[in-house]
C-alpha positions as CSV (number, residue, x, y, z in Angstrom):
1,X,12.6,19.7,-44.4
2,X,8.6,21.0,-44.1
3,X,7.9,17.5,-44.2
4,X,10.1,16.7,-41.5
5,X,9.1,19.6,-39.2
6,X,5.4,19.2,-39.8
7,X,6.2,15.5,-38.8
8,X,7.7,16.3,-35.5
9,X,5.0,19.2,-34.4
10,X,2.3,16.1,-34.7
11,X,4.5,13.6,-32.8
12,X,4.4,16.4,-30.3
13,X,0.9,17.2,-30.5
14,X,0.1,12.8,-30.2
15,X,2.5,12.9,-27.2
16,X,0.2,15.6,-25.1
17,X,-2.6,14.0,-26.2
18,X,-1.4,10.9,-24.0
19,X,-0.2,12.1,-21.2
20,X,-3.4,14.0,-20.9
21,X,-5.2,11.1,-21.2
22,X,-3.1,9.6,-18.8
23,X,-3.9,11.7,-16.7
24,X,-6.4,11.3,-13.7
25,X,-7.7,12.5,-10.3
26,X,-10.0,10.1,-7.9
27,X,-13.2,11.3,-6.6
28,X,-12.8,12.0,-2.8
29,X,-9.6,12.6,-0.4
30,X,-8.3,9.2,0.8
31,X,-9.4,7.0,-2.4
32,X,-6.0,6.3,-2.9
33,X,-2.7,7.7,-1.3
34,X,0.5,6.8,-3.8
35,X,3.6,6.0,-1.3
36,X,7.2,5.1,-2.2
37,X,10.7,5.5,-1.0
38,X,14.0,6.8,-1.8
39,X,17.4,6.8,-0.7
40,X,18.4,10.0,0.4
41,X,22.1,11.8,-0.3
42,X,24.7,11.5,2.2
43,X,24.8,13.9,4.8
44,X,28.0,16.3,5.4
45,X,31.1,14.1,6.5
46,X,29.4,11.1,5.8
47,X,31.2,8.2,3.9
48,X,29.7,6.4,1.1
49,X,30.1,3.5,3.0
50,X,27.9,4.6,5.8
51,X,24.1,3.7,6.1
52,X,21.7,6.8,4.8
53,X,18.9,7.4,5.4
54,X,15.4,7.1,3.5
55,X,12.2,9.3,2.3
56,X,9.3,7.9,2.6
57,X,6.2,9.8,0.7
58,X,2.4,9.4,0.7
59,X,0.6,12.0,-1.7
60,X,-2.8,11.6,-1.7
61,X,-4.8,10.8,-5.3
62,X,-7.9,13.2,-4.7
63,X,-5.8,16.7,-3.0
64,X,-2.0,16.1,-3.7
65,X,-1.7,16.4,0.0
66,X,1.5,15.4,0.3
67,X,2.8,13.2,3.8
68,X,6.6,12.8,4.1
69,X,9.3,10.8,6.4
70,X,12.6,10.2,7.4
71,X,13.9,6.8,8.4
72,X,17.1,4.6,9.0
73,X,16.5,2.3,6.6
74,X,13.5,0.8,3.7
75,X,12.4,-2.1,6.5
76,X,8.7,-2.8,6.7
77,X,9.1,-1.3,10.4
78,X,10.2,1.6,9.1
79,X,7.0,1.9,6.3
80,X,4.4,0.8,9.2
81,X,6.1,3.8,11.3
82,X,5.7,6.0,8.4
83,X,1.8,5.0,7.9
84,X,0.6,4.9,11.6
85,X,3.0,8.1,12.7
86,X,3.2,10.9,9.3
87,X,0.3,9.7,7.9
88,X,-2.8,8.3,9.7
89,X,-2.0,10.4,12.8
90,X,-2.1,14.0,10.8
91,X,-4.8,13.1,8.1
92,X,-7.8,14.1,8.8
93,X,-9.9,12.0,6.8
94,X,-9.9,8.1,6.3
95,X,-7.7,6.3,3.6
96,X,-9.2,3.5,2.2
97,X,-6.5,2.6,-0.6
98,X,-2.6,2.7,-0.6
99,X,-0.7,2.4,-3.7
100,X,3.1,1.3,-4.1
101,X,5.1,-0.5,-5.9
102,X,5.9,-4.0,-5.0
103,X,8.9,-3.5,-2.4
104,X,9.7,-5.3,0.3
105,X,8.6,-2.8,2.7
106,X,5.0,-2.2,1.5
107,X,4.2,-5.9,0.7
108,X,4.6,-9.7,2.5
109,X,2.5,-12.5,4.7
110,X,0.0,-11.5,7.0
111,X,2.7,-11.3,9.6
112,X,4.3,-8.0,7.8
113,X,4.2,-4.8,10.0
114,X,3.0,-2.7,7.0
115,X,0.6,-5.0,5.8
116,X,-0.7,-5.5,9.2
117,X,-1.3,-1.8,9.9
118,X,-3.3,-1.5,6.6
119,X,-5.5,-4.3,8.2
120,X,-5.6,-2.7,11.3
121,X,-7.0,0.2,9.5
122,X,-9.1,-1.5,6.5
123,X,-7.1,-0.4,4.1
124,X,-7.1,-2.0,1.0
125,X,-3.2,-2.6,-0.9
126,X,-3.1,-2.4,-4.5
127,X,0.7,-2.7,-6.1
128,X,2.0,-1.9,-9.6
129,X,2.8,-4.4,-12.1
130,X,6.1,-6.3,-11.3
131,X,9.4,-4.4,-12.9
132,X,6.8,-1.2,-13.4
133,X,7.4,0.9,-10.8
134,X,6.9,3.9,-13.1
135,X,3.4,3.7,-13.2
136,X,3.1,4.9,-9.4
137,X,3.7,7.9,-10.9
138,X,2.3,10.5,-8.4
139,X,4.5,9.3,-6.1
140,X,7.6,9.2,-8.4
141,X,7.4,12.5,-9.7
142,X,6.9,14.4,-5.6
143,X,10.1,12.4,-5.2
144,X,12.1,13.7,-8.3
145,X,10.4,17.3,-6.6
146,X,11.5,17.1,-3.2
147,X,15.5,15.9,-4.8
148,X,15.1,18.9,-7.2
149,X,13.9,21.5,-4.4
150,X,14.9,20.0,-1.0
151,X,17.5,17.4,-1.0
152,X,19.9,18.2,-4.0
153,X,19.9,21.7,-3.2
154,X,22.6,21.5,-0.1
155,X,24.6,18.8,2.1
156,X,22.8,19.0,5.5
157,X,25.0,18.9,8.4
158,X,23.0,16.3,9.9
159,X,19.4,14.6,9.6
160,X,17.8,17.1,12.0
161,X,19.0,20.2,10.4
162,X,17.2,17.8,7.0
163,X,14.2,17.2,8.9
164,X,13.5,20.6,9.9
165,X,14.3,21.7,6.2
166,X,11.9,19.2,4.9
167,X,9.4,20.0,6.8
168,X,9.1,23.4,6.0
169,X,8.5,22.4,2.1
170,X,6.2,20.4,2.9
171,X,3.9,22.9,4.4
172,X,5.0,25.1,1.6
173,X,3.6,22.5,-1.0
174,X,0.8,22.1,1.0
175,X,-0.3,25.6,1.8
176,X,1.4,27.4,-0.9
177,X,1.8,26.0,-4.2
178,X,-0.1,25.8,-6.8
179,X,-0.6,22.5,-8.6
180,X,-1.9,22.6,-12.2
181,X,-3.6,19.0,-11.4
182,X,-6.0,20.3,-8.8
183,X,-7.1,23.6,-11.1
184,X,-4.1,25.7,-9.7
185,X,-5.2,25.3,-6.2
186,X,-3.1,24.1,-3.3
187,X,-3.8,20.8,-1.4
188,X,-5.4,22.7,1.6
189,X,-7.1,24.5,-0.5
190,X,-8.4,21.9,-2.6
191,X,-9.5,20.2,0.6
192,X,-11.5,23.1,2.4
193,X,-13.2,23.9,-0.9
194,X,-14.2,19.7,-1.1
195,X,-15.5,19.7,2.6
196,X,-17.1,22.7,2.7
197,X,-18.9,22.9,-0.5
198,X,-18.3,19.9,-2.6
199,X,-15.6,20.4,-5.4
């Protein structure tokens, strides 16, 4: 029974030890921003049968500065929409790197609108291993926040009242919350204290 118990304390113990090793910041905002996308719940009255909507996120590798949209569907017009308009227009510094995983949206010929705005822009695309998806996890685990704390928390009566809801978490996560990745400071916080002083 000790034997046991003493067992499972340093499978615990090995377990933290990886995840902390894992685990890893880049060096300056806009090194890398992690994006993804997610189907979001129906909306009240709507059927299952009806098209939802999608979440796109960008959190950024450096801050945690997290970027968020809502579109009609997981098209690469949507994604370049979601780059040029909730991302590149409200950052204030330049992203060289995105992130994703390899879905249609993010990745295609020369000719794809997503790829072409990162060209547009010079930003590099780097893509997780096929069948991986899991190892964008930044991006993964904002998503699994924003169900927990935004979406799965009530049925919206439509996608503005959604919207509007949405975006006021985000500038709570931004502004407010502390995030144990950044030495419990908040994105905005992280940031002022990088430009101003060097972090």
């Amino acid at each position: 029974m000790i034997l046991k118990r003493l067992v499972k304390i340093e499978k615990s113990i090995e377990d933290k030890l990886r995840r902390q090793a894992k685990r890893y910041n880049k060096t300056y905002p806009g090194e890398m921003l992690h994006v993804d996308t997610k189907r979001l719940p129906l909306l009240k009255n709507e059927k299952k049968q009806q098209i939802r909507e999608y979440l796109f996120v960008g959190i950024d590798d450096f801050s945690r500065e997290l970027y968020t949209g809502i579109y009609p569907d997981k098209s690469q017009f949507s994604a370049a929409q979601f780059l040029q308009n909730d991302v590149l227009a409200q950052c204030t510094y330049t992203t060289t790197c995105i992130y994703s995983d390899n879905g249609r949206e993010y990745q295609g010929a020369n000719e794809h609108l997503f790829v072409k705005t990162c060209h547009s822009h010079r930003i590099n695309q780097k893509f997780t291993k096929p069948t991986c998806p899991q190892k964008n996890g930044k991006a993964e685990i904002v998503i699994r926040t924003l169900n927990c704390d935004v979406h799965n928390q009530q049925i919206f009566n439509d996608s503005k009242e959604r919207k509007l809801k949405l975006k006021h978490f985000i500038n709570f996560y931004n502004t407010v919350k502390p995030h144990k990745g950044i030495s419990g400071k908040t994105p905005y916080a992280f940031l002022a204290d990088y430009f101003n002083h060097g972090v």
